[in-house]
N, C-alpha and C positions, 0 to 999 in steps of 0.2 A: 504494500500500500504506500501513496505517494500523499505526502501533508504539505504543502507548502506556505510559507511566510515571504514577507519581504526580506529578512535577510538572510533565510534557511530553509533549501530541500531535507525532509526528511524521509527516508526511504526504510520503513518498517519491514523485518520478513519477520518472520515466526520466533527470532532468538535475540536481536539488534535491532538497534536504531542506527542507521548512519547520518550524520548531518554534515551535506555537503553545501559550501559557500554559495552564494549568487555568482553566476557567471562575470568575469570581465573580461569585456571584449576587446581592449585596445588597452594601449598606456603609451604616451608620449610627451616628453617636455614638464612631467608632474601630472599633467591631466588623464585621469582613468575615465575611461568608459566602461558602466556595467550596463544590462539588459536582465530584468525579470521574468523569472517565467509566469505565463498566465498573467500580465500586468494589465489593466485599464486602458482601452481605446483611449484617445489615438495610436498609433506606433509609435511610441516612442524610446531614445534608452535618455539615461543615468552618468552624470558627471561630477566628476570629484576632484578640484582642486584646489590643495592647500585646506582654507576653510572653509569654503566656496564649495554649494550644493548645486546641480541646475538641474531639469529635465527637460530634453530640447526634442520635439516633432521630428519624426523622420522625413515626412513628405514636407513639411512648410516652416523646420528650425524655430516653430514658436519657441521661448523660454520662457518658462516658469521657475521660479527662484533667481540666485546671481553668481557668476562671474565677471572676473576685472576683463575690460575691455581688448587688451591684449590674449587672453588664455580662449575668449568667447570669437574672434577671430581663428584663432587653431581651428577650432572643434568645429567654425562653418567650413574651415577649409578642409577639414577632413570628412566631412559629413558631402561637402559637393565629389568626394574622389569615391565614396564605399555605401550612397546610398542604397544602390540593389544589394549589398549585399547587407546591409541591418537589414533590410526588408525581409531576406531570405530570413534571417537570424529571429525578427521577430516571427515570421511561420513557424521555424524551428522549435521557438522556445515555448509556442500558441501550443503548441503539440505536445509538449513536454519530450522535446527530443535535445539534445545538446547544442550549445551556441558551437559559431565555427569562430576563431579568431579571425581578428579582419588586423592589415597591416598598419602599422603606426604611421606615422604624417612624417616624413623624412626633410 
């Protein structure tokens, strides 16, 4: 059986619990990208940097929360190079099947 939270899969069989972390998808320059699974329409993922929280649109980079105006620059420019593939990532994760790592912003 599968439990999920916001910051923890847990994966029940008959003798265990395993609690495995939330995926994250990327990490470049301090900024992480994670993705939930099963998370709330729209597509969105999960940004962490420093002390700075955001949640940014896949299709349209709304953000909700804040980063400093340099870190929220990365993330659109990484977000315009791997959009189809968060989109796969979010099917993936709609499914309860594993996120794919996507490449950091170089």
């Amino acid at each position: 059986m599968v439990y999920i939270s916001k910051l923890f899969i847990y994966l029940q069989s008959r003798n265990n619990v395993t609690i495995i972390n939330m995926p994250e998808i990327c990490k470049f320059y301090g900024i992480i990208i994670y993705m939930y699974i099963d998370d709330h329409n729209p597509p969105h993922f999960h940004v962490w940097y420093d002390d700075y929280q955001a949640e940014i649109t896949i299709k349209d980079g709304v953000v909700t929360g804040s980063l400093p105006r340099r870190a929220l620059r990365l993330v659109y420019e990484w977000l315009d190079l791997h959009r189809d593939e968060l989109m796969e990532n979010w099917e993936r994760l709609s499914n309860y099947e594993a996120a794919k790592k996507i490449d950091p912003l170089k």
